[in-house]
C-alpha positions, 0 to 999 in steps of 0.5 A: 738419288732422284731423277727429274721427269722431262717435262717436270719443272725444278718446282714441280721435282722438288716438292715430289721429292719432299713429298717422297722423303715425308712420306719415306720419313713416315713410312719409317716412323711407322716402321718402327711404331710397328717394329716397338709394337711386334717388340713389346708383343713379343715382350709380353709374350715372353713375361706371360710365358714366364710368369705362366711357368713360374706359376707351375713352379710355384704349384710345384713347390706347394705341392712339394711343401705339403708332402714334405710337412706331411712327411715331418708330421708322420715321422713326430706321431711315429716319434710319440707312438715310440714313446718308451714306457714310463714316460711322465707328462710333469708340470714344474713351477718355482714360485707360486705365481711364475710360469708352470712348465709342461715337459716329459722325461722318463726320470721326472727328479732327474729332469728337474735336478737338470732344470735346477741348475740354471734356474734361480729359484727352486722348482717343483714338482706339482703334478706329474702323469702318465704320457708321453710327447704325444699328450705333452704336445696335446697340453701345449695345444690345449694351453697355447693361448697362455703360454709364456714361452716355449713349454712355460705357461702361466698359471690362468685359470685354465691350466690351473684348474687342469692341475687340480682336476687331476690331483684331485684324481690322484688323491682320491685314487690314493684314498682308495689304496689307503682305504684297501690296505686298511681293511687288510689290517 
């Protein structure tokens, strides 16, 4: 409650105490612009923090990521170096133009008699090497860009002239063996 000054007219105190109550009412709008402006700093600070450690989180977890793919990655080149002897890199096809499949199996006629039963035409064999998962993933690299599905590619050109490349090997490799046990006769 406000007290009036002796000699201070009804006129006089009432205009100070209107000018007391703006200034009071100013003085809390002020208040509260500085109190929402330390609230929103605060705010900020907070969101900067947290993002700040989200971002260390994140650093974390890349880093975690990597050695984790590099784990994956030794543990498959320890898989193929393991790779039992005799292993055959195949390449199967059922009609001339359908897609040739790229696998390896220890037993290449057991692997295709496996194929067989769920494929509706007959598959065959047309090359089959020496290798293992390690040159089978080689050829999967090497043959992505035509690749059909899973370890299935089309027969393009490039994969095409790949096979007939290494018949081609196979074929003078057995010439040679033939032309050796000949002169033995």
């Amino acid at each position: 409650m406000k007290y009036k000054f002796g000699n201070e007219s009804d006129e006089e105190y009432a205009k100070r105490v209107e000018l007391d109550t703006n200034q009071i009412k100013q003085d809390k709008e002020e208040n509260k612009e500085t109190d929402l402006l330390k609230s929103q700093e605060k705010e900020e600070e907070i969101v900067t923090d947290l993002i700040k450690r989200l971002e260390k989180q994140a650093r974390t977890l890349d880093s975690l990521i990597l050695s984790a793919k590099g784990f994956i990655e030794n543990k498959k080149e320890a898989l193929w170096e393991d790779e039992p002897q005799g292993s055959k890199v195949y390449f199967i096809q059922g009609n001339r133009n359908d897609p040739i499949k790229i696998g390896t199996a220890n037993q290449v006629k057991e692997r295709v008699k496996t194929l067989q039963r769920t494929c509706p035409v007959k598959l065959e064999v047309i090359l089959s090497i020496d290798g293992g998962y390690s040159k089978e993933k080689k050829l999967h690299e090497q043959f992505k860009d035509i690749n059909s599905h899973n370890e299935w590619f089309y027969p393009k050109p490039p994969l095409v002239q790949y096979i007939l490349t290494e018949l081609k090997q196979q074929r003078d490799r057995l010439n040679q063996l033939i032309t050796e046990f000949e002169e033995l006769l």
